[in-house]
C-alpha positions as CSV (number, residue, x, y, z in Angstrom):
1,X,0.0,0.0,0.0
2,X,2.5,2.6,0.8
3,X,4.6,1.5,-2.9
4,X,0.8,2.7,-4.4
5,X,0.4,6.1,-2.3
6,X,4.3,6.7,-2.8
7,X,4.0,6.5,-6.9
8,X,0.6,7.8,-6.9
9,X,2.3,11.2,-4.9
10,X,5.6,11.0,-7.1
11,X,3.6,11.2,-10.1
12,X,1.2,13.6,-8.9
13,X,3.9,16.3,-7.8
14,X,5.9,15.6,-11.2
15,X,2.6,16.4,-13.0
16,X,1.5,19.3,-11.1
17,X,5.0,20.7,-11.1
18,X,5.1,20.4,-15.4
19,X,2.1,22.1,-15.5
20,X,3.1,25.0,-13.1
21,X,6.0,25.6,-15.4
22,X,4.4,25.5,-18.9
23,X,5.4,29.3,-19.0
24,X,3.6,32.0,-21.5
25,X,4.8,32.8,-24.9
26,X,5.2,36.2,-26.2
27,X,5.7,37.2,-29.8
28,X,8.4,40.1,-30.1
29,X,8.6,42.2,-33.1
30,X,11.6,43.9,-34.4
31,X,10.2,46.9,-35.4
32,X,7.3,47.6,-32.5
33,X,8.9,46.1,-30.2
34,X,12.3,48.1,-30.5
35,X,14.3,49.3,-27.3
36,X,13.7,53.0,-28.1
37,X,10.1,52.3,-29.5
38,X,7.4,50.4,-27.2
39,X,9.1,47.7,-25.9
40,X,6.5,44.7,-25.0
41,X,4.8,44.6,-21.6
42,X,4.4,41.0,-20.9
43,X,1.8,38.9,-17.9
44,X,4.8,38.6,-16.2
45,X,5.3,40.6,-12.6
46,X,8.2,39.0,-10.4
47,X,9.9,39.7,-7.5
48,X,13.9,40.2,-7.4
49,X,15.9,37.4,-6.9
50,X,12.6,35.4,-8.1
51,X,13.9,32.5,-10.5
52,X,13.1,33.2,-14.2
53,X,13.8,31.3,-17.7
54,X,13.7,32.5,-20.6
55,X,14.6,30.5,-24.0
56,X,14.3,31.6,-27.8
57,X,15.0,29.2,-31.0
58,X,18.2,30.2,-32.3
59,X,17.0,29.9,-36.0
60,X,14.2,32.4,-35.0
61,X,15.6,35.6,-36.8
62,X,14.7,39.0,-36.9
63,X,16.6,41.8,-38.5
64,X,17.4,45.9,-38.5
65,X,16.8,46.5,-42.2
66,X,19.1,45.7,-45.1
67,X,21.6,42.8,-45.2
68,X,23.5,41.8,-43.3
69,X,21.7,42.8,-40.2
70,X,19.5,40.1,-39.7
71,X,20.5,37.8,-35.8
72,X,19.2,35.3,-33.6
73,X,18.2,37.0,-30.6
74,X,21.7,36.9,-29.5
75,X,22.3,39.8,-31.3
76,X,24.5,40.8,-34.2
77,X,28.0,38.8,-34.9
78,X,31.3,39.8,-33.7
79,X,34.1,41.0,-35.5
80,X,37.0,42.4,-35.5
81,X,37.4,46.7,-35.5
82,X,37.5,47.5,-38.8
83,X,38.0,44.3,-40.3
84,X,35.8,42.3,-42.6
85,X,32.8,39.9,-41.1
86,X,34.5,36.9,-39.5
87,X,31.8,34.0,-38.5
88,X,29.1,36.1,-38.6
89,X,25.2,34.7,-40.0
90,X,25.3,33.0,-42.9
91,X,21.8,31.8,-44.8
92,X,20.6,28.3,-44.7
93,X,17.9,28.4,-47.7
94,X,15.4,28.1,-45.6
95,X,15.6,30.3,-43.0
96,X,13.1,33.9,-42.7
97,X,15.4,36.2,-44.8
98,X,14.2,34.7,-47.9
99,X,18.2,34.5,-48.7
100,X,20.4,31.8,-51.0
101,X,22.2,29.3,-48.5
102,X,25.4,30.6,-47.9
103,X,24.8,34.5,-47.9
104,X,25.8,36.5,-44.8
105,X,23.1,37.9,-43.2
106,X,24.1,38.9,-40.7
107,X,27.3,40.4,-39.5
108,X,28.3,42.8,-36.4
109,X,28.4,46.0,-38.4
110,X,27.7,48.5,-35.4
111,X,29.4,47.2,-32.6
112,X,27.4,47.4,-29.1
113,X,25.0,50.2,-28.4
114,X,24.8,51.4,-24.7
115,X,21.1,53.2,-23.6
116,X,19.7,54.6,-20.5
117,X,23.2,53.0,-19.2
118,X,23.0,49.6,-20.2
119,X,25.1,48.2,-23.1
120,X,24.5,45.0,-25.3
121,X,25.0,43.9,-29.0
122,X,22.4,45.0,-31.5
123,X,19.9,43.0,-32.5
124,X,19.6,41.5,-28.9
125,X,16.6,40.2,-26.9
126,X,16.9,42.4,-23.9
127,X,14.6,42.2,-21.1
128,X,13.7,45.0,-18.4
129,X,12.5,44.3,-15.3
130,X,11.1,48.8,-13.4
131,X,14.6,50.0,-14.6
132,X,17.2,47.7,-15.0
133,X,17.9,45.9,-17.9
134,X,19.5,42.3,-18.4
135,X,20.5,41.0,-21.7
136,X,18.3,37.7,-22.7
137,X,19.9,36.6,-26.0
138,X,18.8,32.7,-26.9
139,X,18.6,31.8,-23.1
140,X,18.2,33.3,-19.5
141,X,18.0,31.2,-16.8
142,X,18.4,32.7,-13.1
143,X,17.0,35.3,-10.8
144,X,15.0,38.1,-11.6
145,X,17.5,41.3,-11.4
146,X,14.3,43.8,-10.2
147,X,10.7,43.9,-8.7
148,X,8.4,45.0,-11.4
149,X,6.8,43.8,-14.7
150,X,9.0,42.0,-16.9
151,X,9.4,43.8,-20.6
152,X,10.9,42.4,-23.8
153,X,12.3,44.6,-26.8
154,X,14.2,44.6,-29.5
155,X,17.9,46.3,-29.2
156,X,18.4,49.1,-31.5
157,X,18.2,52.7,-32.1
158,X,16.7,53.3,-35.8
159,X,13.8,50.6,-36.0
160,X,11.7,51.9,-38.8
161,X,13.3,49.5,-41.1
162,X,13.3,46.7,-38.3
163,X,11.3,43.0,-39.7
164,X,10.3,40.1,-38.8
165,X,9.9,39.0,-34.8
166,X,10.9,36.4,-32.4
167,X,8.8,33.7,-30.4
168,X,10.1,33.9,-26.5
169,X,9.1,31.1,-24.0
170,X,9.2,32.4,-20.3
171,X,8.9,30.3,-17.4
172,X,8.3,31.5,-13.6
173,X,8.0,28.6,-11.4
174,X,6.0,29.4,-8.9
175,X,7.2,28.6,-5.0
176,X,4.2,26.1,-4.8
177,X,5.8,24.6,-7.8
178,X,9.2,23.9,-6.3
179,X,6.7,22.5,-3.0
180,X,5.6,20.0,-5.7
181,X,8.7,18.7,-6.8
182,X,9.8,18.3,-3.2
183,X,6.6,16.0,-2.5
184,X,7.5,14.3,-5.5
185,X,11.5,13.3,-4.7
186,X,9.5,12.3,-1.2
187,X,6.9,9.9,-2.9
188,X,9.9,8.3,-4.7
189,X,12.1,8.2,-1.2
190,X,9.1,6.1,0.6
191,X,8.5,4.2,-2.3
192,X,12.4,2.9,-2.0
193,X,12.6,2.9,1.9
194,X,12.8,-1.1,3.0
195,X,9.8,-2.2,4.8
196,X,10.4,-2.5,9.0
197,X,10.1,-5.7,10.5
Protein backbone atom coordinates (compact mmCIF):
# COMPACT_ATOMS: atom_id res chain seq x y z
CA UNK A 1 0.00 0.00 0.00
CA UNK A 2 2.53 2.60 0.82
CA UNK A 3 4.59 1.51 -2.86
CA UNK A 4 0.80 2.72 -4.43
CA UNK A 5 0.37 6.12 -2.27
CA UNK A 6 4.31 6.71 -2.83
CA UNK A 7 3.96 6.53 -6.91
CA UNK A 8 0.64 7.84 -6.89
CA UNK A 9 2.27 11.21 -4.89
CA UNK A 10 5.57 11.02 -7.10
CA UNK A 11 3.56 11.16 -10.05
CA UNK A 12 1.15 13.59 -8.87
CA UNK A 13 3.93 16.33 -7.78
CA UNK A 14 5.87 15.62 -11.21
CA UNK A 15 2.62 16.43 -12.99
CA UNK A 16 1.47 19.29 -11.12
CA UNK A 17 5.00 20.69 -11.10
CA UNK A 18 5.12 20.37 -15.41
CA UNK A 19 2.11 22.15 -15.50
CA UNK A 20 3.05 24.99 -13.05
CA UNK A 21 5.97 25.61 -15.35
CA UNK A 22 4.41 25.50 -18.95
CA UNK A 23 5.36 29.28 -18.97
CA UNK A 24 3.58 31.95 -21.47
CA UNK A 25 4.75 32.83 -24.90
CA UNK A 26 5.20 36.18 -26.19
CA UNK A 27 5.66 37.24 -29.75
CA UNK A 28 8.44 40.06 -30.05
CA UNK A 29 8.61 42.17 -33.14
CA UNK A 30 11.60 43.91 -34.41
CA UNK A 31 10.24 46.87 -35.41
CA UNK A 32 7.28 47.59 -32.54
CA UNK A 33 8.89 46.12 -30.22
CA UNK A 34 12.25 48.09 -30.47
CA UNK A 35 14.26 49.27 -27.30
CA UNK A 36 13.74 53.02 -28.06
CA UNK A 37 10.07 52.34 -29.55
CA UNK A 38 7.44 50.36 -27.17
CA UNK A 39 9.10 47.65 -25.92
CA UNK A 40 6.47 44.66 -25.04
CA UNK A 41 4.76 44.63 -21.60
CA UNK A 42 4.40 41.05 -20.86
CA UNK A 43 1.79 38.93 -17.93
CA UNK A 44 4.84 38.60 -16.20
CA UNK A 45 5.32 40.64 -12.64
CA UNK A 46 8.22 39.04 -10.45
CA UNK A 47 9.85 39.69 -7.47
CA UNK A 48 13.88 40.18 -7.44
CA UNK A 49 15.92 37.39 -6.91
CA UNK A 50 12.58 35.38 -8.14
CA UNK A 51 13.94 32.55 -10.52
CA UNK A 52 13.07 33.17 -14.23
CA UNK A 53 13.80 31.27 -17.67
CA UNK A 54 13.68 32.53 -20.58
CA UNK A 55 14.64 30.53 -24.04
CA UNK A 56 14.34 31.59 -27.85
CA UNK A 57 15.00 29.17 -31.02
CA UNK A 58 18.16 30.22 -32.26
CA UNK A 59 17.00 29.90 -35.98
CA UNK A 60 14.19 32.43 -34.99
CA UNK A 61 15.57 35.60 -36.76
CA UNK A 62 14.72 38.99 -36.87
CA UNK A 63 16.61 41.83 -38.45
CA UNK A 64 17.43 45.91 -38.47
CA UNK A 65 16.82 46.50 -42.18
CA UNK A 66 19.13 45.68 -45.10
CA UNK A 67 21.56 42.80 -45.19
CA UNK A 68 23.46 41.84 -43.26
CA UNK A 69 21.68 42.78 -40.16
CA UNK A 70 19.52 40.05 -39.71
CA UNK A 71 20.52 37.80 -35.83
CA UNK A 72 19.15 35.30 -33.60
CA UNK A 73 18.19 37.00 -30.55
CA UNK A 74 21.66 36.86 -29.46
CA UNK A 75 22.31 39.77 -31.30
CA UNK A 76 24.51 40.81 -34.21
CA UNK A 77 27.95 38.78 -34.94
CA UNK A 78 31.27 39.77 -33.74
CA UNK A 79 34.08 40.99 -35.54
CA UNK A 80 37.02 42.39 -35.53
CA UNK A 81 37.40 46.66 -35.52
CA UNK A 82 37.52 47.51 -38.81
CA UNK A 83 38.00 44.32 -40.33
CA UNK A 84 35.82 42.25 -42.63
CA UNK A 85 32.75 39.91 -41.14
CA UNK A 86 34.51 36.92 -39.55
CA UNK A 87 31.83 34.02 -38.53
CA UNK A 88 29.09 36.13 -38.59
CA UNK A 89 25.21 34.73 -40.00
CA UNK A 90 25.32 33.02 -42.94
CA UNK A 91 21.77 31.84 -44.82
CA UNK A 92 20.60 28.31 -44.66
CA UNK A 93 17.89 28.41 -47.74
CA UNK A 94 15.39 28.09 -45.61
CA UNK A 95 15.57 30.29 -42.99
CA UNK A 96 13.08 33.90 -42.65
CA UNK A 97 15.37 36.24 -44.84
CA UNK A 98 14.22 34.73 -47.94
CA UNK A 99 18.24 34.51 -48.68
CA UNK A 100 20.39 31.81 -50.96
CA UNK A 101 22.18 29.26 -48.46
CA UNK A 102 25.44 30.55 -47.90
CA UNK A 103 24.80 34.46 -47.89
CA UNK A 104 25.77 36.54 -44.82
CA UNK A 105 23.12 37.95 -43.24
CA UNK A 106 24.09 38.93 -40.70
CA UNK A 107 27.34 40.40 -39.51
CA UNK A 108 28.34 42.80 -36.42
CA UNK A 109 28.44 46.04 -38.41
CA UNK A 110 27.70 48.50 -35.43
CA UNK A 111 29.35 47.20 -32.55
CA UNK A 112 27.41 47.42 -29.08
CA UNK A 113 24.98 50.25 -28.42
CA UNK A 114 24.79 51.42 -24.74
CA UNK A 115 21.10 53.21 -23.63
CA UNK A 116 19.71 54.64 -20.47
CA UNK A 117 23.24 53.01 -19.25
CA UNK A 118 23.02 49.63 -20.16
CA UNK A 119 25.13 48.16 -23.14
CA UNK A 120 24.50 44.99 -25.32
CA UNK A 121 24.96 43.90 -29.02
CA UNK A 122 22.42 44.98 -31.53
CA UNK A 123 19.86 43.02 -32.47
CA UNK A 124 19.63 41.53 -28.91
CA UNK A 125 16.65 40.17 -26.86
CA UNK A 126 16.90 42.43 -23.93
CA UNK A 127 14.63 42.16 -21.05
CA UNK A 128 13.73 45.00 -18.44
CA UNK A 129 12.51 44.33 -15.27
CA UNK A 130 11.14 48.81 -13.37
CA UNK A 131 14.58 50.00 -14.59
CA UNK A 132 17.15 47.65 -15.04
CA UNK A 133 17.88 45.88 -17.92
CA UNK A 134 19.47 42.33 -18.44
CA UNK A 135 20.48 40.96 -21.70
CA UNK A 136 18.34 37.71 -22.67
CA UNK A 137 19.93 36.57 -25.99
CA UNK A 138 18.82 32.75 -26.94
CA UNK A 139 18.57 31.82 -23.05
CA UNK A 140 18.15 33.33 -19.52
CA UNK A 141 17.98 31.24 -16.83
CA UNK A 142 18.35 32.71 -13.07
CA UNK A 143 16.98 35.34 -10.76
CA UNK A 144 14.99 38.06 -11.61
CA UNK A 145 17.50 41.32 -11.36
CA UNK A 146 14.26 43.80 -10.18
CA UNK A 147 10.69 43.92 -8.67
CA UNK A 148 8.43 45.01 -11.39
CA UNK A 149 6.80 43.81 -14.71
CA UNK A 150 9.03 41.97 -16.93
CA UNK A 151 9.39 43.78 -20.62
CA UNK A 152 10.89 42.41 -23.75
CA UNK A 153 12.30 44.61 -26.82
CA UNK A 154 14.21 44.57 -29.45
CA UNK A 155 17.87 46.25 -29.21
CA UNK A 156 18.43 49.05 -31.51
CA UNK A 157 18.24 52.67 -32.15
CA UNK A 158 16.70 53.31 -35.76
CA UNK A 159 13.81 50.62 -35.96
CA UNK A 160 11.71 51.90 -38.82
CA UNK A 161 13.31 49.52 -41.07
CA UNK A 162 13.33 46.66 -38.33
CA UNK A 163 11.30 43.01 -39.70
CA UNK A 164 10.29 40.07 -38.77
CA UNK A 165 9.88 38.97 -34.77
CA UNK A 166 10.90 36.40 -32.45
CA UNK A 167 8.77 33.74 -30.44
CA UNK A 168 10.08 33.89 -26.49
CA UNK A 169 9.06 31.10 -24.00
CA UNK A 170 9.17 32.38 -20.29
CA UNK A 171 8.90 30.35 -17.36
CA UNK A 172 8.27 31.48 -13.61
CA UNK A 173 7.96 28.65 -11.42
CA UNK A 174 6.04 29.38 -8.92
CA UNK A 175 7.15 28.62 -5.03
CA UNK A 176 4.17 26.13 -4.81
CA UNK A 177 5.76 24.60 -7.76
CA UNK A 178 9.21 23.92 -6.28
CA UNK A 179 6.72 22.50 -3.04
CA UNK A 180 5.64 20.03 -5.71
CA UNK A 181 8.68 18.66 -6.82
CA UNK A 182 9.75 18.33 -3.19
CA UNK A 183 6.64 16.04 -2.49
CA UNK A 184 7.48 14.25 -5.49
CA UNK A 185 11.51 13.30 -4.72
CA UNK A 186 9.45 12.28 -1.16
CA UNK A 187 6.93 9.88 -2.95
CA UNK A 188 9.88 8.31 -4.66
CA UNK A 189 12.10 8.16 -1.24
CA UNK A 190 9.07 6.12 0.55
CA UNK A 191 8.53 4.25 -2.26
CA UNK A 192 12.45 2.91 -2.01
CA UNK A 193 12.65 2.95 1.91
CA UNK A 194 12.81 -1.09 2.98
CA UNK A 195 9.80 -2.20 4.82
CA UNK A 196 10.43 -2.54 9.01
CA UNK A 197 10.07 -5.69 10.55
Amino acid sequence: MRKIIATLAFGAGLTMASHAQAGLIFDVDARANASLNSPLPTTVFLSAGQFLDIAVDPDDLWNAGDLPRWSNAGGLATVPTGGLPVGGLFATGTDDSGQPAGTLIGADIFGLLTQDGFTAPYGALVGKIDSTYFNIGTSFTGPAPATGGLYLMYWDTTFTDNTDGIRVHVAVPEPATLALLGLALAGLGLARRPKSR
